[in-house]
N, C-alpha and C positions, 0 to 999 in steps of 0.2 A: 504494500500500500504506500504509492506516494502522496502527500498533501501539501500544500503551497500556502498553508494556513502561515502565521509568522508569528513572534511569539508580540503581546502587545508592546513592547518598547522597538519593536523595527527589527532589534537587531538580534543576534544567538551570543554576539561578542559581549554587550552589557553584562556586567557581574551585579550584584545586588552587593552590595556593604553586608560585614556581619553574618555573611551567606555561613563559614564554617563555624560560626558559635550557635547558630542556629539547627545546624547537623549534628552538632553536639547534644542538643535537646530532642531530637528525633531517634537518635540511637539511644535516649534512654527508654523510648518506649520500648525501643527493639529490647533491651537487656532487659525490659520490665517482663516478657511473653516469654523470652528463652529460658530465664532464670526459671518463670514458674513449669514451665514444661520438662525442664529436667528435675528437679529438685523431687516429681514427682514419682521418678522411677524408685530413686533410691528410698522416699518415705513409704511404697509398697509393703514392705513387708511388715512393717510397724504398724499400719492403716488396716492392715492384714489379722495382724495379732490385738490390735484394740476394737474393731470394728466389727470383726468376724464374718465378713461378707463371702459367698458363695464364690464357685468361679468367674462366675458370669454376671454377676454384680462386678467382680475385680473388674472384669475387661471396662464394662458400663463407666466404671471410675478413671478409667486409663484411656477410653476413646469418646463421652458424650463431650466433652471440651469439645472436639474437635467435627464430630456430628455439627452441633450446634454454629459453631463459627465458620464452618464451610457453608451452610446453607444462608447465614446471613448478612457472610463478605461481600459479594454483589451488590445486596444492598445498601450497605452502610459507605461502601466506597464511592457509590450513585449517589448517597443521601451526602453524603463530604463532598460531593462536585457542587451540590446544591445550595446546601446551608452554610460553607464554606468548611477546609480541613482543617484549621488552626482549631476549631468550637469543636467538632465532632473526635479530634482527638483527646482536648482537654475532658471535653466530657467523659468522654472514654477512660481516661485514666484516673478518673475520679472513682468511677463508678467498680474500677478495675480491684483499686485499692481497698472501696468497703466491701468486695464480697469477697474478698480475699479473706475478710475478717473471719466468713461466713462459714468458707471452707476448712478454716484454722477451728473451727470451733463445733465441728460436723459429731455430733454424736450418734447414727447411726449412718449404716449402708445409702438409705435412702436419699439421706437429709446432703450427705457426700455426694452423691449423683447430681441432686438437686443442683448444689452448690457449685459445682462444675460447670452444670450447663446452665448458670447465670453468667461464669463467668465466662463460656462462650459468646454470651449476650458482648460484653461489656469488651470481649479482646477481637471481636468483629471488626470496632469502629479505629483500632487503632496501627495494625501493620497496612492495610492501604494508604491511611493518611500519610502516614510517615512518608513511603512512596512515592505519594503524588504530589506533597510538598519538596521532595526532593528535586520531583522534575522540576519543578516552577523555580526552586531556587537556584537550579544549575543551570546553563542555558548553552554553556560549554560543554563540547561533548568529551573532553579529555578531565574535564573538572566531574562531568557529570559520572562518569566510569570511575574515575577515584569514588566519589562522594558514595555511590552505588557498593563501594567493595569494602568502602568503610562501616556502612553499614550493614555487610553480608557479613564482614571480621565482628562486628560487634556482639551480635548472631549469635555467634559459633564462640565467643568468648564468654557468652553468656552459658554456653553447653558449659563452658569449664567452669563460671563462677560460681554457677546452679549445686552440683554435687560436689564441690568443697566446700562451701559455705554452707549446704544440705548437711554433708558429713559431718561438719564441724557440729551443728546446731541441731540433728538426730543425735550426737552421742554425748548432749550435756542437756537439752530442753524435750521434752513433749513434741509428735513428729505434726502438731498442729503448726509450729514455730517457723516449718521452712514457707509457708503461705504468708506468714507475717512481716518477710523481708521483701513483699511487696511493699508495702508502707511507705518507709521513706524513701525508694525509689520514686516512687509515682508522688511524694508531694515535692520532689528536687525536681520533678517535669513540671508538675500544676505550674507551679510557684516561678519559674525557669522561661518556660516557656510562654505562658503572658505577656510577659516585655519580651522576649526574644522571637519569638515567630509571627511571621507576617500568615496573614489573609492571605489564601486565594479560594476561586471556586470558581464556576462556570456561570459568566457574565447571561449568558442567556440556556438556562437549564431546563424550562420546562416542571411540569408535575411531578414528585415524586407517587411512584403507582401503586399504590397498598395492594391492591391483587397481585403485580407481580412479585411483590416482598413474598406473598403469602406461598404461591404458586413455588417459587425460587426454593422456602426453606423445607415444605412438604417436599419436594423434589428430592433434595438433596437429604433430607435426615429419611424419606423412606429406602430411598435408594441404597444406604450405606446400614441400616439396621436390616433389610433382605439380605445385602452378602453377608452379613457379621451370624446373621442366624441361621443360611447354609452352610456356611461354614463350620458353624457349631456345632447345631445340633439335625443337619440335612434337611431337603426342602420337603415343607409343609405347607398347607394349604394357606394357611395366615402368613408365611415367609412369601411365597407367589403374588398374595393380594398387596402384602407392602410395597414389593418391586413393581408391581401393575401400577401401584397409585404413582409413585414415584417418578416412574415411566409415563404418565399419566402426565403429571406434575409438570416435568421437565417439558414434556413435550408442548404444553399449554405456555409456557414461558418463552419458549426459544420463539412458537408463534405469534404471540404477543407482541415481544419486544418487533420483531417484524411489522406491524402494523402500528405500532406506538408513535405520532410524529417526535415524540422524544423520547426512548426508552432507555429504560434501567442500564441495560448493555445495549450497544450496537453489535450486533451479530456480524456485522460486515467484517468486523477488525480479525473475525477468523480467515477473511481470502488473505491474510498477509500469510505467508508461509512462513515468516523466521518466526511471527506474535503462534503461530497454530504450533509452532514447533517447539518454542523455547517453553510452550505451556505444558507441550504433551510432554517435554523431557520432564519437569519440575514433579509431575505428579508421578510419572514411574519411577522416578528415583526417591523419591519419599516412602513410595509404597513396598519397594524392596527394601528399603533402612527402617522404615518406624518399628515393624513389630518386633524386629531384633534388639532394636536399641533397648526399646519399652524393658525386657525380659532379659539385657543385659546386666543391668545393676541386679537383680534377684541372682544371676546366677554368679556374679562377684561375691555379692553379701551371701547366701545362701546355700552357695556348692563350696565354694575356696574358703566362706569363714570370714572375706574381710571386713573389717568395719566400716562403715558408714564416711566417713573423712579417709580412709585407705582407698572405698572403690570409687567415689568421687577424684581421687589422684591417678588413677588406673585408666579413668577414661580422656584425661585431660589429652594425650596427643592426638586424637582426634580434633579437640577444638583448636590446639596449637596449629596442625597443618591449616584446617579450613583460614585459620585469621592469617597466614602466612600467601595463601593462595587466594584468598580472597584481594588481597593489597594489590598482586601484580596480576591479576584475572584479567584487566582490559586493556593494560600494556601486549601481555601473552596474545590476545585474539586480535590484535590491530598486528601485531606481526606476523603472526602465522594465519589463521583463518577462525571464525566461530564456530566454525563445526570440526575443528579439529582438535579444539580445547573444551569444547562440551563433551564433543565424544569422546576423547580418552581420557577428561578426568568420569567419566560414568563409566567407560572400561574398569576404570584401576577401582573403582568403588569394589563392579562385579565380582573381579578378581579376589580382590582381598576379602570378601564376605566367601568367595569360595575355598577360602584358604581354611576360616575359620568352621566347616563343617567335620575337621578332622579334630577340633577341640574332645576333650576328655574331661572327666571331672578335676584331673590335676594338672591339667596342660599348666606349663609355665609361660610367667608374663610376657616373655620376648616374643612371641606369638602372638598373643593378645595385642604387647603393644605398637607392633607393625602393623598387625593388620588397621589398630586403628586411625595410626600417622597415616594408613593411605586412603582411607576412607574418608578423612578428613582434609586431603590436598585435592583428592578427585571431586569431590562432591564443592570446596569452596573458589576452585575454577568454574563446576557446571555452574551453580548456585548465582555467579557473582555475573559471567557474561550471558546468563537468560534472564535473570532481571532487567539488567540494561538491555538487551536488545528490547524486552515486554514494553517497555519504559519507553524507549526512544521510536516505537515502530506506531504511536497513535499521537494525536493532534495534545498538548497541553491541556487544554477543556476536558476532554477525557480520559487524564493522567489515574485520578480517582480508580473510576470502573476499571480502567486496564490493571491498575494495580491488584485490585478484588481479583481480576481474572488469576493474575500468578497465586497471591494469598492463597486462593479457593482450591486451584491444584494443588498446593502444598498441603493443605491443610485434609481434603479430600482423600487425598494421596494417605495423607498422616493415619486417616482416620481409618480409609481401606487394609492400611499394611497392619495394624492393631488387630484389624475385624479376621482380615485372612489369615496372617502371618501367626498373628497372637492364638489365636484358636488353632494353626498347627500344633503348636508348642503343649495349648492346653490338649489337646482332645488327644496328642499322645503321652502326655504326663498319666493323664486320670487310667491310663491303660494299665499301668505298672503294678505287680502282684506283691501282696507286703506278708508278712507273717498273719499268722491267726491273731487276731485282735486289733488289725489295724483299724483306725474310725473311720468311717465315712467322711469325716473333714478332712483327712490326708489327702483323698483324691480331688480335695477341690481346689488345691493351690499348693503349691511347694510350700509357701508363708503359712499355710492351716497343719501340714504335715510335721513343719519345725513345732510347731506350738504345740502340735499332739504330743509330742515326742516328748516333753517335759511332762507330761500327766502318766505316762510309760517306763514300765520297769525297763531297767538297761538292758536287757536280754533280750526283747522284744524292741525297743525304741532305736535301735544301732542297724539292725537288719533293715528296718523300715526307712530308717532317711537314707540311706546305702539307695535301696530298691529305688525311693523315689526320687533323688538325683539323680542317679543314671536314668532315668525317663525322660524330665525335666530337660537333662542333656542332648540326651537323643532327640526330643523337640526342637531341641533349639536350632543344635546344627543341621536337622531337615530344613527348617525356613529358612534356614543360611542360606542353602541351598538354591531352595525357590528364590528369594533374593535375588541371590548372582545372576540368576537367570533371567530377573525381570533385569537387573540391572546392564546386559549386557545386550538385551532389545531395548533397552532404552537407548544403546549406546550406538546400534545401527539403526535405530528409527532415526536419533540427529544426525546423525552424516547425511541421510537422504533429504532430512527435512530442510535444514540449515544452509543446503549446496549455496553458496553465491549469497549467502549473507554475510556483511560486514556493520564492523562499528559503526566509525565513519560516517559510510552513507546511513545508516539508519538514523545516529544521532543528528542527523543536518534533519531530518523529517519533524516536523513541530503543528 
């Protein structure tokens, strides 16, 4: 897609004053959504042992975040082109901050679910803004590629800052506590970001369309709770009617927006092949990473024994490459090509996830930590030049919605590789044969297994976490598996998709 639109000052050369102190206050939202998405993993099994929830509640707690904010990024990123992004972010991290409280303070299964999928509500309004404020503040496409990969770095430093500061604050407070360093994150944005971020939004926007908000979130939350319950527990009549509605859903939306003189999304932005391409890369690579990631910290904490502040230090070379890769991502693709650095950093992802199906209950960390230094340099090249190309390949006005579009595959992606991925792991765990007396909570989560195992004489309780790690294990390194394999069709779908895209030209497009 080319466009001749121009940005309102004439020119792409104009800098804005204050532009990087203002990027400065956009990547804390980012650090605000990364921090709480990791910190999650590692609080599982504690959330596990307080909470007592089932398996399939665990998963509910580990994917309706993500349910929720897929199906309501479109929107919120259309409602920030309209109301303007500076308000729908602040808002948003207001709002991020008290239900954070909510989740820190969750006393059953349900009330946790709940909790989560408010604060999907609340983290919808806030990674598109960021986004589409970036485009309007960068106008330079070598400024805008930096600014892009400082904010992918910030990301993936938040994967590290999440489960060391989780570990440290699991192994001395209550595992309510890692929800509560939202707090003054998000009041150093409120507060920050007021006097530091300018306005923008789309001078002439049109109706926000409550059918299609509606239409958009049934879509998306039926769609992804039908794979998450074949996956589970195989198709059934009520799994078929969800996917119908879904399908239903979606298809009412996509027509919609077609006929809207101003819709939520412009559907057109999919004939771009780099914007179709760098989307479709974003969500197979999340969906091959999330359910492993998710089920990573369990099986640190859980199989090896480390503590809490140990396997939060175990995953950090992952975030280390991404912020490494992230900085020189748009230098890389202006030298060589976009489709040469998407597709081999989602090769080296595939790879090294396939490395790790040969893991053991004792594999030593030299393994672990390679594979994860490369998962983290491939994924923070794809990560860092399909942003910018999403970014730069649609008109400024609909900086916003393009941005929802990446968001939505990420998050989509996040929330399928949990549904799929996560339910490998479970549905061959619960298989494992334990001694005479094991309980029926063993089989619902490694985390209820551990906990049995303390109410267990020794003679009985040793056999049993034995059995049921090796399960646990064996799940794992199957979805590794299935991973690699999405990961390495992701990594030939961009080579095809991507042929003949460059920075450059796409960033001159406004």
């Amino acid at each position: 897609m080319t466009s001749t639109l121009q940005p309102a000052d004439g020119t792409e050369a104009v800098k804005r004053p204050g532009r990087w102190l203002a990027l400065g206050v956009l990547v804390l939202a980012v650090l605000l959504v990364a921090v709480d998405a990791t910190v999650l993993g590692l609080a599982t099994p504690y959330i596990s042992e307080d909470l007592k929830p089932t398996g399939t509640q665990l998963l509910w707690i580990g994917d309706v975040y993500s349910f929720v904010i897929a199906g309501l990024l479109v929107s919120m990123g259309s409602l920030g082109d309209r109301i303007g992004r500076k308000r729908i972010l602040l808002y948003g991290a207001t709002a991020f901050g008290a239900i954070s409280v909510l989740n820190a303070y969750a006393t059953t299964p349900e009330l946790m679910i709940f909790a989560r999928a408010l604060l999907g509500v609340a983290g919808a309004t806030l990674m598109p803004a960021t986004l589409a404020l970036i485009r309007n503040l960068f106008h330079d496409p070598r400024e805008r590629s930096l600014a892009v990969g400082i904010w992918g770095a910030t990301a993936s430093a938040g994967t590290a800052i999440g489960p060391i500061m989780g570990g440290f604050l699991l192994e001395h407070f209550w595992w309510g506590s890692v929800f509560l360093i939202n707090l003054p994150v998000m009041a150093v944005l409120v507060l920050v970001g007021i006097k530091m971020l300018p306005e923008s939004k789309n001078p002439s926007p049109g109706p926000w369309d409550l059918l299609s908000v509606v239409l958009s979130l049934v879509g998306m939350v039926a769609i992804v709770y039908a794979v998450k319950e074949a996956a589970t527990h195989g198709f059934a009549w009520a799994t078929l009617a969800a996917a119908l509605l879904g399908a239903g859903a979606l298809y009412g939306f996509v027509r919609r927006q077609l006929t809207l003189p101003a819709p939520l999304l412009d559907m057109r932005l999919f004939r771009h092949r780099g914007f179709s391409g760098a989307v479709l890369a974003d969500l197979l690579t999340i969906l091959g990473l999330s359910g492993l990631v998710f089920f990573l910290s369990q099986y640190l904490q859980l199989v090896q024994g480390r503590r809490p502040f140990e396997a939060g230090l175990a995953e950090l070379p992952a975030a280390i490459g991404a912020v490494a890769a992230g900085l020189v991502a748009g230098r890389a693709a202006r030298r060589f090509s976009v489709r040469s650095v998407v597709s081999g950093g989602l090769a080296a992802v595939g790879l090294a996830l396939a490395a790790l199906t040969v893991i053991g209950q004792s594999t030593g960390y030299p393994l672990l930590g390679a594979a994860l230094l490369v998962v983290g340099i491939g994924a923070g090249f794809s990560f860092t030049v399909t942003a910018d190309v999403i970014l730069s390949s649609v008109p400024k006005e609909q900086a916003g919605a393009a941005s929802a579009v990446s968001e939505t595959a990420y998050e989509l992606g996040a929330a399928l590789g949990i549904a799929v991925l996560g339910s490998i792991v479970t549905g061959v765990y619960r298989d494992f044969t334990g001694p005479a007396g094991t309980p029926a909570e063993a089989h619902e989560s490694l985390g209820g297994a551990v906990e049995a195992a303390t109410r267990m004489p020794a003679h009985t309780a040793e056999p049993m976490l034995d059995a049921a790690r090796e399960s646990f294990v064996s799940g794992l390194t199957l979805a590794a598996g299935v991973g690699a394999v999405v990961l390495l069709m992701a990594a030939v779908a961009s080579w095809v998709l991507l042929r003949h895209q460059r920075l450059d030209n796409a960033a001159s497009v406004d």
